[in-house]
N, C-alpha and C positions, 0 to 999 in steps of 0.2 A: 494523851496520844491515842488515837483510835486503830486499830487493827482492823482496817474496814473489810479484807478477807477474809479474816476470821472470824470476824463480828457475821458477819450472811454466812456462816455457818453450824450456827445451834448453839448445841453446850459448850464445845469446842470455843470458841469464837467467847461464848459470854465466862467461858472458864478465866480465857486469857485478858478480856477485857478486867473482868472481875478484879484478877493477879495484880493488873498494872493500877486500879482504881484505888484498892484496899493498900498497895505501899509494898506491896511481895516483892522481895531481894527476886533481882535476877541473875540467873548463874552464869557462869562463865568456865572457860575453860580452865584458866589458871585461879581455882577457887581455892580457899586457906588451906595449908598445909596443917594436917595433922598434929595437937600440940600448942597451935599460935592461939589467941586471945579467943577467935573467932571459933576455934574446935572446943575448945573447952566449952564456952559459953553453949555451944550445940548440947555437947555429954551436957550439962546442968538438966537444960531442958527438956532432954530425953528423959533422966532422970524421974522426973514427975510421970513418963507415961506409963510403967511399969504397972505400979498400981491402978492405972487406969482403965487398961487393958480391957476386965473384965466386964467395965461398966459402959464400954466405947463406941456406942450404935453398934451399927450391924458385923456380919462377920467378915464385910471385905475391909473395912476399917480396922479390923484386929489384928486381920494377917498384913496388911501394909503397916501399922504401927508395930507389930513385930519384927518386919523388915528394917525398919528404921533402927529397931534397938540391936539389935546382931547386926547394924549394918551401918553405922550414924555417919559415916565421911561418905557414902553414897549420896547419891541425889536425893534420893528418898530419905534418908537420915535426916537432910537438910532441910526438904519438904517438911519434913514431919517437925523440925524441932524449933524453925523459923521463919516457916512459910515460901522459901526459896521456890522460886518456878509456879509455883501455883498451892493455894488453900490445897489443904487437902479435900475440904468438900468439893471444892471446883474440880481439883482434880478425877473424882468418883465421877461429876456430873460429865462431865468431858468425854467419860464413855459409854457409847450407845446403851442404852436401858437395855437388858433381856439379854447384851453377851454373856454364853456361859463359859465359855473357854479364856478368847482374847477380849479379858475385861482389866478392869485398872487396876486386878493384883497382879494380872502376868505379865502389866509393864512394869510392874513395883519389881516385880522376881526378876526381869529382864537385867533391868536398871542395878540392882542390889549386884547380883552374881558376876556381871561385865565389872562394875569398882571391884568384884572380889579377889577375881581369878586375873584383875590385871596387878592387882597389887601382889596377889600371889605371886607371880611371873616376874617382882622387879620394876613393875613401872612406876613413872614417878606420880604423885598421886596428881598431878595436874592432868597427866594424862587416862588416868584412871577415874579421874570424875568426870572427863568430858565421855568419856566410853559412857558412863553410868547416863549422864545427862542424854547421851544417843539412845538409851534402851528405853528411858522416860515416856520418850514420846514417838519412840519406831513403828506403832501400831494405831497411832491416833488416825482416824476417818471418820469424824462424828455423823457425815452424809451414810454409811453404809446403815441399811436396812436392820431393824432391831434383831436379834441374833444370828446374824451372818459374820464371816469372819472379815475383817478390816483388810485392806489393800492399798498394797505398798505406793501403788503410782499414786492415789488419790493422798496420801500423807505426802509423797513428793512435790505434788501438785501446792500444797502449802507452805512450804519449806522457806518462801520470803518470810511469812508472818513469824513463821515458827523459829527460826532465826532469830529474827528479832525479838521475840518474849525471852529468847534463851539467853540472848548476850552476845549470840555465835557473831566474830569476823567473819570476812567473807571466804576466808582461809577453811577456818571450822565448817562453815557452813555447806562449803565444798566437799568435804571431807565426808561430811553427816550424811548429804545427801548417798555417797558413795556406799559407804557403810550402812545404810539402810534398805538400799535395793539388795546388801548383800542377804537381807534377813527374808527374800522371797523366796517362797515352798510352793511346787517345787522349782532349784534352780536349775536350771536347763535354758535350751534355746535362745529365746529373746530374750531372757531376761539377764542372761549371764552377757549376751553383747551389750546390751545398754548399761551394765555395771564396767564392763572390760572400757567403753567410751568416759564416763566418769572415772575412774581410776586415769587413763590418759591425758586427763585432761589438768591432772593434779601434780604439782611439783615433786620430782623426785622421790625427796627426803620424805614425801605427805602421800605419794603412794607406797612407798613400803611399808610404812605406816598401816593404809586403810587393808593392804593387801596379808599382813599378817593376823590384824587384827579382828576383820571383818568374818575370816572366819569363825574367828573363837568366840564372838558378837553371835551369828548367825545357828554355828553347833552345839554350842556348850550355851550360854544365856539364855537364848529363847527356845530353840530346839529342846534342850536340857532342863530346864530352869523349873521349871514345877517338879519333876522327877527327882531332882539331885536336891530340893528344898524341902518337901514335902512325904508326908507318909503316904502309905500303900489309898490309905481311906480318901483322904484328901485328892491325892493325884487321881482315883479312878472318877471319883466324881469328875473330875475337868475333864477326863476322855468321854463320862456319858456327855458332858458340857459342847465337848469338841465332834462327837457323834451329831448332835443336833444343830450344832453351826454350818456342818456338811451336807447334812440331811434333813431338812426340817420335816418331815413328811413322818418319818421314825421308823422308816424300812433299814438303815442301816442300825449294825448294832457294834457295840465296843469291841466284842469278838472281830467282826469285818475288818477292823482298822489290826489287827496286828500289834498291839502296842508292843507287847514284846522283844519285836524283832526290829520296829524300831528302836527302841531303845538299843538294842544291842549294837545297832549300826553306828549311833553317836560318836564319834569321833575315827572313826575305821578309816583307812586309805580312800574308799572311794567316797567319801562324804566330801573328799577336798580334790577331784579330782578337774574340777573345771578349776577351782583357784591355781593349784596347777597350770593349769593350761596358759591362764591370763596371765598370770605371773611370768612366763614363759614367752608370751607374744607381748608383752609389755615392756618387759623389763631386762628380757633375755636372760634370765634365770628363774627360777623355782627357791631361790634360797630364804626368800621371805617368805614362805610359805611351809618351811621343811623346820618340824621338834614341835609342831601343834598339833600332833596325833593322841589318841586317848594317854598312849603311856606318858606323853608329859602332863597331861589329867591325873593318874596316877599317881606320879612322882608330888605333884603341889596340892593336891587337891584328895587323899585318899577317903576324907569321911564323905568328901560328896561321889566320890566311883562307889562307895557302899552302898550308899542311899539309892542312886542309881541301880545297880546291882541287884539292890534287894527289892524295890519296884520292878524290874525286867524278872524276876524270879519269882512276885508273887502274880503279875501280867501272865505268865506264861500256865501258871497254875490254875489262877480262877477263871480267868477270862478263855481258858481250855485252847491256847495255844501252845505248841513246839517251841522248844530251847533254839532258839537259831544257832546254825552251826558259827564256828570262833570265822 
């Protein structure tokens, strides 16, 4: 079967040609439960990558094959252990050469943290791996210019092909798109009406869904996701990364950006104050949207508010900005 949009689109395009050519499992929403035949057989062959680790090509390799192993019912577990979704080479090559920020480990961390924190929270893992499977591919734009940061319409703009390598019904597929506009920085104006259109346009039961989920997709996975994964070393390096995706020029510096105070803001009241809104003109309540505030981050999640914490603490020290006020 040929992907003919994706295929006239680069790596992207020959990633997923690639996937379907070589025999790669396509994922699906309702992927093996934790435990059956299919999980295990994944743990086996994770098993083998431990020891590999050290000897594993380069270092975006390491860090997604370490996702995999602290994370093996993730998308990327699966990636890693079976091929699901795409090679993992295909998967590296899928994104533009020279991102330093949004490159194919901070879909891996997207992908990993969204299975984590939903299964955290109780959900069932079917729906916790189609979350994962959305953070996979929420930043793919193999068209954007080699270290610039990826954009959200041009992944939407793919969303048939993409679809279709994933497994997605046209249910999911509905869905993904929804949840992926919500992962646009910053959200505001248009971008929050063409998400509030997609959400209405979705059943019910499948916008409460996108509406409780899409935030904690958009604040805590990608927003969050290197910070709550990652040490102080690691994370500053992806802010120099993310300085130069902003500024290729190199007038701005990690200092400009504030990381600090971003961080602090991570899960605050006003981080959800449009979902609010939408939820509200949508649905004529807010209640899908209310206990997804930091403190229920807190309550499930406390080694990663640390990790958090203690990047927003050493952001504030070296990079010589102010403790934002609570």
């Amino acid at each position: 079967m040929a992907l003919v949009g994706l295929c006239g689109f680069g790596a992207l395009g020959d990633g997923f040609q690639r996937s379907i050519d070589t025999g790669a499992t396509r994922g699906t929403g309702a992927a093996a439960q934790a435990g059956s035949p299919a999980s295990v057989g994944r743990q086996a062959a994770l098993a083998g990558v431990a020891g590999r680790l050290a000897s594993s090509g380069g270092e975006a390799t390491k860090l997604i094959k370490g996702l995999a192993l602290r994370f093996p019912e993730s998308a990327v577990g699966r990636m890693v252990s079976d091929g699901s979704y795409f090679k993992l080479d295909d998967f590296l090559a899928a994104h533009v050469r020279g991102a330093r920020y949004h490159d194919a480990v901070h879909s891996a961390e997207v992908s990993s943290l969204a299975y984590d924190l939903a299964r955290r929270r109780g959900l069932a893992n079917a729906d916790a791996q189609f979350l994962s499977e959305v953070g996979i591919v929420h930043d793919f734009d193999p068209a954007r210019a080699a270290g610039s940061s990826p954009r959200v319409a041009a992944t939407l703009g793919q969303m048939g092909d993409i679809a279709a390598h994933m497994g997605w019904d046209t249910r999911h597929r509905a869905m993904a798109e929804a949840l992926i506009q919500r992962t646009m920085y910053p959200f505001a104006g248009a971008e929050v009406e063409k998400y509030e259109s997609l959400v209405r346009a979705l059943p019910a039961e499948d916008a409460a869904f996108v509406l409780r989920e899409g935030p904690v997709l958009s604040e805590y996975a990608d927003k969050g996701g290197n910070y709550m994964l990652r040490r102080f070393r690691t994370t500053f390096d992806k802010v120099r990364g993310l300085v130069r995706e902003i500024d290729p020029t190199g007038k701005l510096t990690p200092r400009d950006l504030d990381t600090g105070a971003f961080l602090r803001a991570i899960g605050r009241p006003p981080a959800f104050l449009e979902d609010v809104g939408v939820a509200e003109r949508v649905t004529g309540s807010a209640d899908a949207v209310l206990g997804i505030g930091r403190d229920m981050l807190e309550r499930i999640a406390p080694d990663l508010v640390h990790r958090l914490e203690t990047n927003e603490g050493l952001f504030n020290t070296i990079v010589g900005t102010k403790p934002s006020a609570p």
